[in-house]
N, C-alpha and C positions, 0 to 999 in steps of 0.2 A: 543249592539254596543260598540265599541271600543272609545276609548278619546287618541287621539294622545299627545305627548308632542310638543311643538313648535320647529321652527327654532330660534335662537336669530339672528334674522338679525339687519342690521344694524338701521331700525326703531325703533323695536321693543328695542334694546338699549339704541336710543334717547329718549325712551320715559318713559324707568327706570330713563335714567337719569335725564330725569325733575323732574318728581315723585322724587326721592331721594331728588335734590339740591334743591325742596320746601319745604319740608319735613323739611330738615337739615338747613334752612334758617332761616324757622317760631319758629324753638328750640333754634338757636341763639337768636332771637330776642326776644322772651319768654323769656327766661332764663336774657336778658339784664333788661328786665322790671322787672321782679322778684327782681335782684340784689338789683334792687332801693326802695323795698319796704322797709318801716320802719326809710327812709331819713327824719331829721327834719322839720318840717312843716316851710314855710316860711313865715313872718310875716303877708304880706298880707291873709292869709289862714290859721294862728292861732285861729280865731275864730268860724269856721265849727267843729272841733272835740276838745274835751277837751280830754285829757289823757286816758282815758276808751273808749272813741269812738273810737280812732284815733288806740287803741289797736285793735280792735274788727275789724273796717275797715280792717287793716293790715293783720288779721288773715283769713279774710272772702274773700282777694286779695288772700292769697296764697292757701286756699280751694281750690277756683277754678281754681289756676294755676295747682295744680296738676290733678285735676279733668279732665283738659283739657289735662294734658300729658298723660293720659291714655287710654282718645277718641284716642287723636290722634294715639298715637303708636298703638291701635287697628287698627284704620281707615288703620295707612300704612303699615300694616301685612297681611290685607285682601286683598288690592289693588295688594302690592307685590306678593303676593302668587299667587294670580287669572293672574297677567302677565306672571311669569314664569313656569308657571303651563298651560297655555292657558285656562284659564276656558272658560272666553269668547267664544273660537272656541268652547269648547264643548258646552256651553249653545246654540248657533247655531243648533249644529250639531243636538240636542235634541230635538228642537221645528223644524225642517223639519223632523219629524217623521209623525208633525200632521197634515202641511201647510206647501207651497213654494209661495205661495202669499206674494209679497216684502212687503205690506202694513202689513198684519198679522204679519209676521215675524217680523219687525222693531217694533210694539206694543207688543209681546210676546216679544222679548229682552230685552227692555227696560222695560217692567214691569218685568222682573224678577230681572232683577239689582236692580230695585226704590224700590221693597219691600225687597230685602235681605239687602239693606243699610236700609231700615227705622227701620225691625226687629232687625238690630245689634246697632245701634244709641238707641233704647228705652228702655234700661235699664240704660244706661246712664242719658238719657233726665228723666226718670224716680228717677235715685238719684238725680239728681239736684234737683229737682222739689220737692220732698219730704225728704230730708236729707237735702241739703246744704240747700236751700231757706227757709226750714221750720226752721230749726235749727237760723239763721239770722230773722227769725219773716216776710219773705216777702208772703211766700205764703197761696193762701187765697183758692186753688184749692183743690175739692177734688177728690181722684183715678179714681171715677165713669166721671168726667169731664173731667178728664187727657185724659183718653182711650178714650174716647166721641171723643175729640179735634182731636188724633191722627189718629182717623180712617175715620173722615169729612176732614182732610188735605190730608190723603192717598188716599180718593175717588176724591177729588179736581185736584190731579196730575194727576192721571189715566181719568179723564174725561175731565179736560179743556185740561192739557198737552200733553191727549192722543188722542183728537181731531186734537190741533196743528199739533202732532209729523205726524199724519195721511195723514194729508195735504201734508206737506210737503215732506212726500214720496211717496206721489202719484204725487206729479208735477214732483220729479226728474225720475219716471219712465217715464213720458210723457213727458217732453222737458227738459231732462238731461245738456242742452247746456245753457239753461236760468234760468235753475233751481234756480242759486244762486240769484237773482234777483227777482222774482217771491216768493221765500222763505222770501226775505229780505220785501216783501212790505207784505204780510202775516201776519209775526210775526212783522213788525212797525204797521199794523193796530190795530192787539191786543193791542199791548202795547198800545198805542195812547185811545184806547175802556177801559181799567184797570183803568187808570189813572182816568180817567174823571168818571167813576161808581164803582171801585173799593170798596168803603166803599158803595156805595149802593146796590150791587148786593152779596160781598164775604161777607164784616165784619158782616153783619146779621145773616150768618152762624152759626156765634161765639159772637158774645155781640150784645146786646140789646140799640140800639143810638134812643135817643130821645132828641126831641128838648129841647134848653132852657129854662126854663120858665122865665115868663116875673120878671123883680125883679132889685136889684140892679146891680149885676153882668151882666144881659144881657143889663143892660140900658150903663153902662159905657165902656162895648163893642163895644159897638153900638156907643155910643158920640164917643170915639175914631176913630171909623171906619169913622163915618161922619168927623169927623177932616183931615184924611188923604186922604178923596178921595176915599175911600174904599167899594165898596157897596157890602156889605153882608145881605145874607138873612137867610142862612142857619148857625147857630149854633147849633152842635148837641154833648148829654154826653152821656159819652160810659160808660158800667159798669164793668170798668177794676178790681174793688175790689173786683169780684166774683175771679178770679184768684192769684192777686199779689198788695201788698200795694205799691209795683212802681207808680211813678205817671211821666203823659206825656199830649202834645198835640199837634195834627197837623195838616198841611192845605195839604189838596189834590183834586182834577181836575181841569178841566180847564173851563176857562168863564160863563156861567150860571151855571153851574155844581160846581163850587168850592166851598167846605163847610171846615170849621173849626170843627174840633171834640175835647173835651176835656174830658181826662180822670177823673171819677167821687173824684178819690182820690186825681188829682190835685185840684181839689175843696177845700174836705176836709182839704190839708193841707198847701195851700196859701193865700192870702186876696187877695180881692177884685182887690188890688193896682196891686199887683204882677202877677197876672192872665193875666190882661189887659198889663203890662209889654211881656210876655210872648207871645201873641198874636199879640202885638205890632211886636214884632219879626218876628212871622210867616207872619206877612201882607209885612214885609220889603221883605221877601220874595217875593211876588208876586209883590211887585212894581217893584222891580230889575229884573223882568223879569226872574229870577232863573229856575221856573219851567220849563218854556219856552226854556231854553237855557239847562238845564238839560237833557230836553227830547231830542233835537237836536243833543247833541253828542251824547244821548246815541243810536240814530239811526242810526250817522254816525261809529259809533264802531261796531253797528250789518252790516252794508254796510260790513267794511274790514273786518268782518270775514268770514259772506259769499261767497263775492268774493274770498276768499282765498279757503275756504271749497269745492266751485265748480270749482277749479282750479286742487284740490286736492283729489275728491271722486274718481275719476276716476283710480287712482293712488294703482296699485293692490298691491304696498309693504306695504300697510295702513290694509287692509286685510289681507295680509300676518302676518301683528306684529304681529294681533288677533287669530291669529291660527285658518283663514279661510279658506286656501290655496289660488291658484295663482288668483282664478278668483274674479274682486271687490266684493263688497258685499256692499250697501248701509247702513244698521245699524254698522256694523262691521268697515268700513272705518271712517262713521261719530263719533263710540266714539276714534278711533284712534286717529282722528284730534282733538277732544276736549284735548285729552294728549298733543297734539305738538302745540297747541295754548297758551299754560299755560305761557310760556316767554311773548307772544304777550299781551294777558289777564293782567298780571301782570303789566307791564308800562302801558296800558293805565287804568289801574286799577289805581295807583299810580297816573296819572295825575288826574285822575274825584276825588283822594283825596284832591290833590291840590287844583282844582280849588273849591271843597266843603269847605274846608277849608275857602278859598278866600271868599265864598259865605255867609257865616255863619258871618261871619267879617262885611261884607257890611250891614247884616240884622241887627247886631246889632246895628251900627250905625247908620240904619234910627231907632232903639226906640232912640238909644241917643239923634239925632237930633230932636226928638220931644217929648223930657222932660221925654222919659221912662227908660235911665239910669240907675240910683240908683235904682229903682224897679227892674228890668232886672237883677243887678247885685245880689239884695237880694233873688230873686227865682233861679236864679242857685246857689245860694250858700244850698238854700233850698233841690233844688233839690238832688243837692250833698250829703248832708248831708243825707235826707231822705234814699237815693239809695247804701248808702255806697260805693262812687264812688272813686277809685282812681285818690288823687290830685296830682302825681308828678309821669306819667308817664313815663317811658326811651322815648329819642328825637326816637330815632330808628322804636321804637314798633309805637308813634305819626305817624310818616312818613308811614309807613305802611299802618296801621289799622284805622285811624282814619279819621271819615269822618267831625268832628268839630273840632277844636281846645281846649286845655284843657285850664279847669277854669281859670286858671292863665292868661293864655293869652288872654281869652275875656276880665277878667275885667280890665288889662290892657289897652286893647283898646276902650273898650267903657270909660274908665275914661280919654285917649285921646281925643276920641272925645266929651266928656261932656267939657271938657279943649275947645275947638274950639267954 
């Protein structure tokens, strides 16, 4: 069979041109952050690294900046290439050799995409994991677990994702008019099902979460949670230290379902005080209603893109970019539209950073407001320290990418509000 070259119509252009202008965006703004690496530590945050750390930090910042310019300019060689090349129509064109069944087809496409980005991504994901991480003292994984991880996450996407993707191209063959609507309450039910069993059904997959045992730490947990009104039943350690000496912890589902998880190495490497600090945090969370409001928009941002998507499938120059020719194509139009969504995606991407931001803020300030300040302030400084975290981010790269606010600026605010 023959692989035609494409038209560059004029979709098919717009959608270079997003590709490109994010591309050339995320390198400005890299490259801003970069600039700033190695800037004098500011007085308040002179005490996280002494001279040898703060070398090492700096060093282990620009590893990975490069590390990441390498992904990336691979990532957008492949992308490029496959556009003005039409691979996509050919990968089409290929699999109606075996099937014309929309459903088949739309899971044969996309699994040919999901595994040729996951096999080009794993030599990377691979030197991080073993070169930089090892090299920096964080990872605890070994190669046998690496491949283990990568091949239970590639079975996860093809099974839960490919469930999903399934659905929803069997309703747009059956009621193409409601589709987007019908899709949207589909993929809000999952999501809405993830949330609330997600560590009880996936993270099993991958670490071993067991309860607290009864002791000091879970009593002053506990006293806490009775303090604020909080009723927790469920504290569960995860054994993050089989992978990586990083340490974390966090609250996820909703109403009887919501457990707190903590990573076993944040154990290992905070007291008692600062743990319940920490947690303190995640509860401010759920008082604020975060989660709650969290999931909200992120259902009403799946609403506008739907709507748009089924405004839009129909629309055969969407096809056409992909070098499917004139007549729609459901798989072919829908990753079209993921290209010309990326402007859309991006602002309200940028607002849910905002308002995370905002949210992170507020949480801190209910530990402040109930005497877990100073703690709060000494575990992220811990953190930091531990994670070899860049402390003077560019404001630019912050705006972007950041879904908390950096160190500087919580412990300025929680020392406002300890001040109150």
């Amino acid at each position: 069979m023959t692989f035609p070259l494409p038209e560059y119509t004029p979709v098919l252009c717009c959608i270079i041109a997003f590709v490109l202008s994010d591309y050339v965006a995320g390198r400005i703004i890299g490259w801003l952050n970069a600039r700033d690496f190695g800037k004098p530590l500011p007085t308040e945050l002179a005490d996280i690294y002494d001279a040898e750390q703060y070398a090492r930090q700096q060093e282990y910042s620009r590893v990975n900046y490069r590390h990441g310019l390498w992904r990336g300019l691979l990532s957008i060689t492949v992308l490029l290439t496959a556009l003005l090349l039409g691979v996509y129509g050919w990968v089409d064109a290929w699999l109606r050799q075996f099937t014309e069944q929309p459903v088949l087809l739309c899971l044969g496409f996309f699994g040919v995409i999901e595994l040729f980005n996951e096999l080009t991504g794993l030599p990377f994901s691979y030197y991080h994991t073993f070169v930089i991480e090892e090299k920096y003292g964080f990872n605890k994984s070994t190669r046998r677990l690496f491949f283990l991880d990568a091949f239970k996450g590639l079975m996860l996407e093809f099974v839960i994702g490919g469930a999903i993707l399934a659905l929803v191209t069997w309703i747009y063959t059956l009621v193409p008019a409601y589709f987007w609507l019908l899709a949207w309450g589909v993929v809000s039910l999952f999501s809405i099902f993830m949330m609330m069993f997600y560590s009880q059904f996936i993270v099993p997959l991958f670490n071993k979460q067991t309860p607290l045992e009864p002791g000091e730490l879970r009593s002053a947990i506990e006293a806490f949670a009775s303090q604020v009104g909080f009723r927790l039943d469920n504290i569960y350690v995860m054994d993050s230290s089989k992978r990586s000496t990083k340490a974390n912890a966090y609250f996820t589902g909703l109403g009887p379902k919501k457990r707190i998880v903590l990573y076993d190495t944040l154990i290992q490497q905070m007291s008692t005080a600062q743990i319940v600090a920490v947690l303190s945090h995640e509860i401010g969370h759920y008082k604020r209603k975060h989660t709650l409001k969290s999931l909200i928009i992120s259902l009403l941002h799946n609403l506008v893109m739907f709507a748009l998507m089924g405004w839009l499938l129909s629309w055969s120059a969407l096809t056409e970019a992909m070098n499917g020719g004139g007549t729609p194509v459901f798989h072919l139009a829908f990753y079209a539209f993921s290209f010309l969504y990326t402007p859309v995606s991006l602002l309200i991407g940028l607002g849910e950073n905002v308002l995370s931001r905002r949210h992170e803020y507020q949480a801190d300030a209910f530990a402040a407001e109930h005497g877990q300040g100073d703690e709060l302030i000494g575990a992220l400084k811990q953190l930091t320290s531990k994670n070899l975290a860049n402390l003077q981010p560019h404001p630019a790269y912050v705006f972007v990418h950041y879904s908390h606010p950096t160190l500087l600026q919580r412990m300025r605010a929680i020392r406002g509000a300890n001040a109150r």
